[in-house]
N, CA, C and O of each residue as an XYZ file, in Angstrom:
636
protein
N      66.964     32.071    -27.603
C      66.248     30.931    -27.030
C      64.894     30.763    -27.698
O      64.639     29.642    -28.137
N      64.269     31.433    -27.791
C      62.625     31.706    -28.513
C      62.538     31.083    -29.929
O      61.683     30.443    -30.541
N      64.261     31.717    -30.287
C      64.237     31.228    -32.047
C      64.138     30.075    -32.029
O      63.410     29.440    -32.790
N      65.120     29.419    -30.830
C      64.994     27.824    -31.378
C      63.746     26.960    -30.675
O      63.406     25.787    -30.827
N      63.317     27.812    -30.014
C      61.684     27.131    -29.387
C      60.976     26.976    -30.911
O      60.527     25.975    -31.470
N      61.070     28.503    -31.392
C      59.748     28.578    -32.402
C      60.085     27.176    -33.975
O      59.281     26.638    -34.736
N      61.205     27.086    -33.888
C      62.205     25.812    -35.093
C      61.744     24.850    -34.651
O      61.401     23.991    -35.464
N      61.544     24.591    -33.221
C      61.327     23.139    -33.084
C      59.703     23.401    -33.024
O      59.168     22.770    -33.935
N      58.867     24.050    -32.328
C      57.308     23.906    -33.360
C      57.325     23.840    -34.406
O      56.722     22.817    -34.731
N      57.817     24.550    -35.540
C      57.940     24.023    -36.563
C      58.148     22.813    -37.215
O      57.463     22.409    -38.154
N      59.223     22.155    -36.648
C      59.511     20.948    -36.686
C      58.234     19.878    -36.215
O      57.932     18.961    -36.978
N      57.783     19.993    -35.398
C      56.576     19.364    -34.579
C      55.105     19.562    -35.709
O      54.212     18.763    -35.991
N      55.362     21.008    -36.163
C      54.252     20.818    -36.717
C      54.696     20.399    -38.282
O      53.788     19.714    -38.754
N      55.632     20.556    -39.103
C      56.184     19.555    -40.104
C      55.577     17.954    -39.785
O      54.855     17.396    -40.611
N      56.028     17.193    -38.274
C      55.876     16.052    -38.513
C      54.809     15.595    -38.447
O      54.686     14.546    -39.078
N      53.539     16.110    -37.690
C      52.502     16.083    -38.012
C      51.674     16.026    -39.136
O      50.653     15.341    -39.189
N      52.185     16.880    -40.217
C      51.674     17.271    -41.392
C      52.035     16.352    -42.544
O      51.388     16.086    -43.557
N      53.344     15.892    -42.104
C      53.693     14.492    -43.316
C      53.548     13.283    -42.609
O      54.221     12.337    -43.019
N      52.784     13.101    -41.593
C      52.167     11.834    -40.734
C      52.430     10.731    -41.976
O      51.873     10.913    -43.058
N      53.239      9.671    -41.774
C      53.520      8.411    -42.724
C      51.778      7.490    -42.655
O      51.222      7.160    -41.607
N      51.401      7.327    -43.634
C      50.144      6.692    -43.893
C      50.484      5.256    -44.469
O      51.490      5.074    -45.154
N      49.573      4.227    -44.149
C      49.640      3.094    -44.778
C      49.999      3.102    -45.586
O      49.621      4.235    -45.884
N      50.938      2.520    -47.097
C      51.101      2.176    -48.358
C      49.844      1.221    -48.745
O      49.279      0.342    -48.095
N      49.629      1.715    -50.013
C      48.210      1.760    -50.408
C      49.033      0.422    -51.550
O      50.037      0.723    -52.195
N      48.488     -0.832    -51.620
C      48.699     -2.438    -52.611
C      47.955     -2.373    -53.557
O      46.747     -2.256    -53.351
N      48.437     -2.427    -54.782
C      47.644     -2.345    -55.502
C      47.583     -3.834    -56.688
O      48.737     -4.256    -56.753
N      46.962     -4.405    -57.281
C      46.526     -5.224    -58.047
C      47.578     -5.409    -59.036
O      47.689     -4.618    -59.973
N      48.534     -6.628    -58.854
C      49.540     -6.503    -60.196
C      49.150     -7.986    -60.802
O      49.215     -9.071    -60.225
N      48.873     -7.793    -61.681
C      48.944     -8.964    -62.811
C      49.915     -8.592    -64.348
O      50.578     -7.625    -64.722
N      49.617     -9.728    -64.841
C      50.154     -9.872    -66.058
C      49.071     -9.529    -67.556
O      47.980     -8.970    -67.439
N      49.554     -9.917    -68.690
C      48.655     -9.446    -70.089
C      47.330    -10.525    -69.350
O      46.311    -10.168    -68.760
N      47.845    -11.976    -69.672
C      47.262    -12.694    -69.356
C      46.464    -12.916    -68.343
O      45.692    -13.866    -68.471
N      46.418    -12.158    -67.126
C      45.360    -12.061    -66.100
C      45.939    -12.772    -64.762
O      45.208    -13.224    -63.881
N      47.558    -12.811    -64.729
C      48.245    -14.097    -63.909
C      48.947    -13.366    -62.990
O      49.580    -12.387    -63.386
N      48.948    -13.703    -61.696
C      49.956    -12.671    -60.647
C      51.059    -13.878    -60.761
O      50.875    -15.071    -60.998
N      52.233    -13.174    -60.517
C      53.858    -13.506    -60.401
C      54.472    -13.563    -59.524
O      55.038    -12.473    -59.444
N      54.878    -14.420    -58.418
C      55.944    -14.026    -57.301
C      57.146    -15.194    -57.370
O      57.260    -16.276    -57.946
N      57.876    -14.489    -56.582
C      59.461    -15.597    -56.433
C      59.032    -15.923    -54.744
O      58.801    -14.995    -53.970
N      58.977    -17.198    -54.376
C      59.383    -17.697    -53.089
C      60.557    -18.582    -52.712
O      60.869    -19.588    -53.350
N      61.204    -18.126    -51.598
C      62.614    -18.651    -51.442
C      62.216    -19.269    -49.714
O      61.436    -18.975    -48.809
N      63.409    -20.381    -50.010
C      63.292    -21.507    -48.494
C      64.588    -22.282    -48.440
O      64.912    -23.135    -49.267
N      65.014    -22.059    -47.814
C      66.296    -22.775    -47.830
C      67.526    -22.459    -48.710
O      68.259    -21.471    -48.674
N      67.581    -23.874    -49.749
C      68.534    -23.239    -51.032
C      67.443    -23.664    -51.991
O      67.778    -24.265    -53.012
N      66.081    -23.388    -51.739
C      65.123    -23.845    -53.284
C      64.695    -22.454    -53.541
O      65.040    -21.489    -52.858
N      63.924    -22.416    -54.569
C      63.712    -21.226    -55.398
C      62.362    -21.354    -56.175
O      62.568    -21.960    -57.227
N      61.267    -21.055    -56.051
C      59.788    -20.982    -56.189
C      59.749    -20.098    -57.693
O      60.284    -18.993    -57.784
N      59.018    -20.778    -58.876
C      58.347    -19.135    -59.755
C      57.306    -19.858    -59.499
O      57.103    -21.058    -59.689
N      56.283    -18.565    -58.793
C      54.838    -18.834    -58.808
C      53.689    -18.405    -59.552
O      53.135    -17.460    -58.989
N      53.286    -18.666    -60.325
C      52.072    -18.087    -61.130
C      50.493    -18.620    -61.115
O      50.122    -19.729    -61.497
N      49.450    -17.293    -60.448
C      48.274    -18.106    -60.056
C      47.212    -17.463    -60.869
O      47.436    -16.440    -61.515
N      46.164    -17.999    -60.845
C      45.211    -17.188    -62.123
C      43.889    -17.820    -61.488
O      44.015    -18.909    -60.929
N      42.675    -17.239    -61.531
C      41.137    -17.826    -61.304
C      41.213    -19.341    -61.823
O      41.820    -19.595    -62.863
N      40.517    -20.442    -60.994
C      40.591    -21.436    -61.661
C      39.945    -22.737    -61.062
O      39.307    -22.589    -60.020
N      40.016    -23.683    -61.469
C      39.221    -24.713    -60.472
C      40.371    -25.549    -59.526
O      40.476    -26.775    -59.532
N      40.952    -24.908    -58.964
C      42.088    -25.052    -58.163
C      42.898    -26.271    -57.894
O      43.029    -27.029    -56.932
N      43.654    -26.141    -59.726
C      44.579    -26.964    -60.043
C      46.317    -26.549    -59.591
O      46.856    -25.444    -59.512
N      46.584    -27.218    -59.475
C      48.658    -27.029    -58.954
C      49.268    -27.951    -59.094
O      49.272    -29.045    -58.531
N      50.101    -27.314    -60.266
C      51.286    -27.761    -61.153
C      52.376    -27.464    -60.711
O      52.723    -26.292    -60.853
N      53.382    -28.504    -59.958
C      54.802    -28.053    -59.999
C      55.603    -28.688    -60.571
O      55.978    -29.819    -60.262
N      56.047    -27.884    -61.690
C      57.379    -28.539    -62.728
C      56.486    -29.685    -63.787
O      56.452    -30.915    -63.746
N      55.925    -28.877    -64.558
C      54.974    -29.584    -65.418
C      54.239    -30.735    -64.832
O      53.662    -31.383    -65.705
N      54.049    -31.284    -63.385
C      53.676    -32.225    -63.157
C      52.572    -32.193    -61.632
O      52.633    -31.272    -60.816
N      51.687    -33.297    -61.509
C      50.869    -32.752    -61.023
C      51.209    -32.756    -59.232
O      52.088    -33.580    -58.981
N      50.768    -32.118    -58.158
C      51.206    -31.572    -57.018
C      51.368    -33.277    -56.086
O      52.202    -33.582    -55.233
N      50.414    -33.984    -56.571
C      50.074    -35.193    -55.836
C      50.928    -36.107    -56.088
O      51.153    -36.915    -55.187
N      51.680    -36.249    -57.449
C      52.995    -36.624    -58.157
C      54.585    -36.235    -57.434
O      55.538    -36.927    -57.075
N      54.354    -35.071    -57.440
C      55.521    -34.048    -57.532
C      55.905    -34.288    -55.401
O      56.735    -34.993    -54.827
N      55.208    -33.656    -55.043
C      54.727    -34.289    -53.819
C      54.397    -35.163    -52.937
O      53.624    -34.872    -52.024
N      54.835    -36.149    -53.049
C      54.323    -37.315    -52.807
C      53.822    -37.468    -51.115
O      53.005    -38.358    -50.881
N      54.217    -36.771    -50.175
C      54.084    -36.724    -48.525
C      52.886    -35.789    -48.530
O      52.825    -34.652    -48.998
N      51.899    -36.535    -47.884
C      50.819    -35.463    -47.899
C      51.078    -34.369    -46.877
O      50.169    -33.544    -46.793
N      52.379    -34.145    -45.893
C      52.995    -32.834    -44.601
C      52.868    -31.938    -45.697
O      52.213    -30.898    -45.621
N      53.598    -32.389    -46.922
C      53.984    -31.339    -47.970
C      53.015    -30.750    -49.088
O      53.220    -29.698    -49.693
N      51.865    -31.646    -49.275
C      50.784    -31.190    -49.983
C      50.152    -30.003    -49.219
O      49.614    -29.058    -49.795
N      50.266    -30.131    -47.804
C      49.312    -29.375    -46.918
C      50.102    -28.578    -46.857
O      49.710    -27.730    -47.659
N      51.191    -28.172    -46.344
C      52.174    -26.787    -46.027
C      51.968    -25.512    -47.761
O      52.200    -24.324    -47.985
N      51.607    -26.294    -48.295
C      51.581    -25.553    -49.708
C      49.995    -25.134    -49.986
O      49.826    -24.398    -50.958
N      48.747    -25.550    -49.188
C      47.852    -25.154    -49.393
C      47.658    -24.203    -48.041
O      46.775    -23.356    -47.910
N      48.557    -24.496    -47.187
C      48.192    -23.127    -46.055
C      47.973    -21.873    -46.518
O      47.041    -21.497    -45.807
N      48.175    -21.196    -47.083
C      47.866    -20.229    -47.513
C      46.424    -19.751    -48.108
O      45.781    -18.752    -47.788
N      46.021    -21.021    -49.322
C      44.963    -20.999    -49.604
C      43.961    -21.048    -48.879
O      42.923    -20.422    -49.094
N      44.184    -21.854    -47.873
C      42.816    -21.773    -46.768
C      43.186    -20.896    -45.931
O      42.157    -20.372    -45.504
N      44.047    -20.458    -45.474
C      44.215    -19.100    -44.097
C      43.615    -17.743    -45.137
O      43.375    -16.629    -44.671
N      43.442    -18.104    -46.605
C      42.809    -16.856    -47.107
C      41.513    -16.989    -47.568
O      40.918    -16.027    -48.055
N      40.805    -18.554    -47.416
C      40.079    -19.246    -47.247
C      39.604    -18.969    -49.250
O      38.535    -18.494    -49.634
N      40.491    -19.328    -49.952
C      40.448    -19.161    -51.241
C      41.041    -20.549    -52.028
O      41.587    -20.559    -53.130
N      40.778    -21.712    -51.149
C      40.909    -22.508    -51.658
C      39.879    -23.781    -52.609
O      38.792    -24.254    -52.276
N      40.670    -24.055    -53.797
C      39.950    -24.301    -54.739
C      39.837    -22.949    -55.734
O      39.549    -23.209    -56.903
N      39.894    -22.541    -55.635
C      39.547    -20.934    -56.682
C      40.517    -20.285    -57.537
O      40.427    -19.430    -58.418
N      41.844    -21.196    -56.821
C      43.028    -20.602    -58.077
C      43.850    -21.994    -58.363
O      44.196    -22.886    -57.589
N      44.067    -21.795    -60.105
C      44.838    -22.690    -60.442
C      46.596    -22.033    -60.094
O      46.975    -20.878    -60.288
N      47.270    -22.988    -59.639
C      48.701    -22.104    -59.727
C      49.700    -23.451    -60.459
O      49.463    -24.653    -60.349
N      50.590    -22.952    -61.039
C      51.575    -23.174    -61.859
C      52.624    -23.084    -61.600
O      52.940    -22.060    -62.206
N      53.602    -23.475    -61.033
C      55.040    -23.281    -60.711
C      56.543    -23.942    -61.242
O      56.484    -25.022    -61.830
N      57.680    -23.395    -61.069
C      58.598    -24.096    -61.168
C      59.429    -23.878    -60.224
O      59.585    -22.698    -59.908
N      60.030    -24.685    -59.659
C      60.853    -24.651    -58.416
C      62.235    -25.314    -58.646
O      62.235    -26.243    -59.454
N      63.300    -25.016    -58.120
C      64.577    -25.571    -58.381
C      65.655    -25.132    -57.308
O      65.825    -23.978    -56.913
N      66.186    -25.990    -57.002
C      67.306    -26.222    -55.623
C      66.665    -26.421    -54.297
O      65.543    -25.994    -54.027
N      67.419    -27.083    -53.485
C      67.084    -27.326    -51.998
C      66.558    -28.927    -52.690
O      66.842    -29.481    -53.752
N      65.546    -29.381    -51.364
C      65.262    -30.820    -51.404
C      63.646    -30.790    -51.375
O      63.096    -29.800    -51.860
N      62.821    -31.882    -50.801
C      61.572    -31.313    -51.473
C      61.087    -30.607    -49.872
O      60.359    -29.662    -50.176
N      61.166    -30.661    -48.698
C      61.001    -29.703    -47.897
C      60.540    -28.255    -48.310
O      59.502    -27.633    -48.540
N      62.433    -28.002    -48.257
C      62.578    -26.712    -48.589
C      62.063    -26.275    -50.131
O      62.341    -25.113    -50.426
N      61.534    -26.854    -50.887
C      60.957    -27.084    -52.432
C      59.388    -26.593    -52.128
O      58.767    -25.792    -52.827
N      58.905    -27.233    -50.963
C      58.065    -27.289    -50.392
C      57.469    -25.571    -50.019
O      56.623    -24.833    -50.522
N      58.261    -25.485    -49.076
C      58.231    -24.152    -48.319
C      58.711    -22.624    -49.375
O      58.602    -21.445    -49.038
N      59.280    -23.222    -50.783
C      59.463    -21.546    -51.317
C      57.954    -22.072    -51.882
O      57.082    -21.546    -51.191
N      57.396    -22.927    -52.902
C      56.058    -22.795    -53.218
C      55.271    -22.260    -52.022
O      55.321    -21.030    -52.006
N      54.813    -22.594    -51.373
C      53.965    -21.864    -50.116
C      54.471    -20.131    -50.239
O      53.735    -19.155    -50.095
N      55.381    -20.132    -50.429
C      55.998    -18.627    -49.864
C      55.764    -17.941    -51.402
O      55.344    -16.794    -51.553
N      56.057    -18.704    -52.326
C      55.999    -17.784    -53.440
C      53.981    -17.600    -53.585
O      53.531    -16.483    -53.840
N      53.122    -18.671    -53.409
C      51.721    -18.518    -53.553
C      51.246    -17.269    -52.863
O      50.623    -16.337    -53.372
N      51.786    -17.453    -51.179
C      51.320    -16.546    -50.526
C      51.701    -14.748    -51.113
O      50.994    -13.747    -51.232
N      53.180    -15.035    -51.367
C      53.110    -13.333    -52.203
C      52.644    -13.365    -53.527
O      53.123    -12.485    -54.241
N      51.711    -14.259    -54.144
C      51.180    -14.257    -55.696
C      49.646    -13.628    -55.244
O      48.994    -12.831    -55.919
N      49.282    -14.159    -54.022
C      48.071    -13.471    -53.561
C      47.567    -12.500    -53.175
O      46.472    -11.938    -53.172
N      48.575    -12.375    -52.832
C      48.864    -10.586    -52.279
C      48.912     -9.531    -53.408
O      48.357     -8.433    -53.412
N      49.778    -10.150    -54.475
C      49.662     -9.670    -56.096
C      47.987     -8.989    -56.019
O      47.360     -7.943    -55.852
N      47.822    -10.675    -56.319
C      46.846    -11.151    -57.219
C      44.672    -10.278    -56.502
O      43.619    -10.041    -57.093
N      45.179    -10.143    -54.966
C      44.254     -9.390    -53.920
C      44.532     -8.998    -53.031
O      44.241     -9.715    -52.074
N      45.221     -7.721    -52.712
C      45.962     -6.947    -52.017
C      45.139     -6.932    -50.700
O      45.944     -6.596    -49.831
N      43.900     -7.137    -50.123
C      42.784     -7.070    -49.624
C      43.938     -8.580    -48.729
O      44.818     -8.343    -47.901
N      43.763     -9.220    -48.958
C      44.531    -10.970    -48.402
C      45.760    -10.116    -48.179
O      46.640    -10.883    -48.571
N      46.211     -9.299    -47.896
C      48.291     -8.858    -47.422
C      47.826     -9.247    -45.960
O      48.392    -10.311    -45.710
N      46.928     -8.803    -44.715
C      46.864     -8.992    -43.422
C      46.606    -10.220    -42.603
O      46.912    -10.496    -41.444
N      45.708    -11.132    -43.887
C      44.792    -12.270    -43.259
C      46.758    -13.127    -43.312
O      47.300    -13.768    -42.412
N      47.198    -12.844    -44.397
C      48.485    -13.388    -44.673
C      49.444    -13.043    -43.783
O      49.987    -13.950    -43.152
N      49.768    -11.911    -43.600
C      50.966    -11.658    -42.736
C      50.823    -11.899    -41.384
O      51.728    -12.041    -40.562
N      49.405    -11.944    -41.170
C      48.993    -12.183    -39.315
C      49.926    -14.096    -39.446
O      50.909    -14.510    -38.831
N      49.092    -14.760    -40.444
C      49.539    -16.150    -40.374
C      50.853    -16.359    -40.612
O      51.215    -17.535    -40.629
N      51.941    -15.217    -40.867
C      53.204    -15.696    -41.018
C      53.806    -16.293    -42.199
O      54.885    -16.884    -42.252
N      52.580    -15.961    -43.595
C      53.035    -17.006    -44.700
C      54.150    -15.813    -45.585
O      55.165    -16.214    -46.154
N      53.814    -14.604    -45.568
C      54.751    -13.693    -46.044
C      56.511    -13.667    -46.012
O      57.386    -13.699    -46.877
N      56.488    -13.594    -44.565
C      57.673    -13.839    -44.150
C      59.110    -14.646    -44.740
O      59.159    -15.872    -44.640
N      59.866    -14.145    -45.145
C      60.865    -15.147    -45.685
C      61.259    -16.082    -44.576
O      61.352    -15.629    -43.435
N      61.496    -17.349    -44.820
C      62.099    -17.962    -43.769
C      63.851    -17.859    -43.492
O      64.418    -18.871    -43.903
N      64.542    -17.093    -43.036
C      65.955    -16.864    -43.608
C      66.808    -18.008    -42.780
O      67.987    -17.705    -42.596
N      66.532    -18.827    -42.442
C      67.173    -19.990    -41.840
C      67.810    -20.630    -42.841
O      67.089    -20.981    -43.776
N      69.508    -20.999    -42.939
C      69.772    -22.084    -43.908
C      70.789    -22.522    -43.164
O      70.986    -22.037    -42.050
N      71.729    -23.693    -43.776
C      72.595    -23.936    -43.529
C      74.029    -23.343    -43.177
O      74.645    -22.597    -43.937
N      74.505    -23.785    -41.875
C      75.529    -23.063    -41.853
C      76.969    -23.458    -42.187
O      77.563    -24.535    -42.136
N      77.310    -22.280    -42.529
C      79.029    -22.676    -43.326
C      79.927    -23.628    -42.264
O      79.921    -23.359    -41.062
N      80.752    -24.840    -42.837
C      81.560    -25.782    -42.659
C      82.797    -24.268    -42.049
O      83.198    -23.400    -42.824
N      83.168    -24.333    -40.533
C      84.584    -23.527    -40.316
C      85.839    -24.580    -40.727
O      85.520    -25.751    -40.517
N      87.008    -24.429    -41.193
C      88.235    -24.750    -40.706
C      88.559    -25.070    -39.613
O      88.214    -24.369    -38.662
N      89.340    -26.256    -39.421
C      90.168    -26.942    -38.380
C      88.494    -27.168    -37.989
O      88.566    -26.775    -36.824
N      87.187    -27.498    -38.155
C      86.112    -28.388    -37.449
C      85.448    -29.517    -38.828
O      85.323    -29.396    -40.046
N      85.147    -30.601    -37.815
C      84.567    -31.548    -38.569
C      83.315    -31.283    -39.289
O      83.210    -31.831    -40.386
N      82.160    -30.407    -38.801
C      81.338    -29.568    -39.479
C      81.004    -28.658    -39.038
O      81.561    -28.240    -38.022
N      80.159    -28.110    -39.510
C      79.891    -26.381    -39.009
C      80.550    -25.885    -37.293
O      81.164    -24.857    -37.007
N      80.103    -27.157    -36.286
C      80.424    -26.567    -35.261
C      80.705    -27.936    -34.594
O      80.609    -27.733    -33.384
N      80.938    -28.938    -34.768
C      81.193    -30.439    -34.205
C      83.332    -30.485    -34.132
O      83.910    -30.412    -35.217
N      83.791    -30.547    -33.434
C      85.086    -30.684    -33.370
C      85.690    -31.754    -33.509
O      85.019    -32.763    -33.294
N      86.884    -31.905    -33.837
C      87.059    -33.585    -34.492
C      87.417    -34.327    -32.437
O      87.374    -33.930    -31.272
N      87.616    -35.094    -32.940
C      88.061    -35.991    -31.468
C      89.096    -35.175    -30.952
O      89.972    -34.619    -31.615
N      88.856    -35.123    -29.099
C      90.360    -34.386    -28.629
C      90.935    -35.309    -27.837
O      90.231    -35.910    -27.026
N      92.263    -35.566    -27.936
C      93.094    -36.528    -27.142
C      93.768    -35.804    -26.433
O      94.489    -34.908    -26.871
N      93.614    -36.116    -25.141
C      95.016    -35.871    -24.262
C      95.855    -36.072    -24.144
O      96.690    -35.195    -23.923
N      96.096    -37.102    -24.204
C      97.121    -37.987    -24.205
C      97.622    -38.864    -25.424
O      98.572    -39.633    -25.282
C-alpha cells in the first residue's frame, strides 16, 4: 500500500515540475521583411502578405475600394487593424480565390489577422479576445439524396 502511495507522490510531484507554460510567439517574417498567412471562409482562400507601410491594400493586383466595392466589406477587412489599433501602418497585399465576395471578404480579414500575429506576436490576445483568429468553419451543406436540397423535401402527396 505505501509503495503505491509513495508512486503517486511521485507522480504529483512529476506534474508539478513539468507545469505546461504559455508557448512563447515568436516574430516570423520573410527575406523581405513581410509576414505570411493563409485565411480561409467559406469556400474562399486568402494569401496574405503585410509589411510596415502607409496603409495601402491590394487585393488581386487591384485596389481594396475597386475590388470591394460594399463599404460592410471594406470594414469587416479592416477589423482587425483597428481592434489592434494599427491601422494605417501596414500595407497588405493579397490574393484571394473561391467563394463569393463575402466569404472573399472574411478569409482576407482572417488571413490579416494571423499575418499580425506573424508579423507582432504581442497583438495574438488583443486578437483572439476579438474573435478575428478563429476560423470560421461554417459552410455549406451537402445536397442528401431523395431531397430537393440539403434538407427541403420535394412536395408530399397523399393522395
Amino acid at each position: 500500500m505505501s509503495d503505491t502511495m509513495q508512486s503517486l507522490d511521485q507522480l504529483a510531484s512529476l506534474k508539478t515540475a513539468v507545469s505546461p507554460e504559455a508557448p512563447k510567439y515568436v516574430k516570423k517574417v520573410d527575406k523581405y521583411g513581410r509576414a505570411y498567412a493563409t485565411g480561409k471562409r467559406k469556400d474562399a482562400v486568402a494569401r496574405v502578405w503585410i509589411k510596415p507601410g502607409a496603409g495601402k491594400i491590394v487585393v488581386n493586383t487591384r485596389e481594396v475600394e475597386i475590388y470591394f466595392a460594399r463599404p460592410v466589406l471594406r470594414m469587416l477587412i479592416q477589423q482587425p487593424l483597428v481592434a489592434a489599433a494599427r491601422a494605417g501602418q501596414y500595407d497588405v497585399i493579397c490574393t484571394v480565390a473561391g467563394g463569393g465576395l463575402s466569404g472573399q471578404a472574411g478569409a482576407v480579414r482572417h488571413g490579416i489577422s494571423k499575418a499580425l500575429t506573424y508579423f507582432e506576436p504581442d497583438l495574438r490576445g488583443v486578437l483572439k479576445k476579438g474573435g478575428f483568429l478563429t476560423r470560421d468553419s461554417r459552410t455549406v451543406e451537402r445536397k442528401k439524396y431523395g431531397r430537393a436540397k440539403a434538407r427541403k423535401s420535394f412536395q408530399f402527396s397523399k393522395r
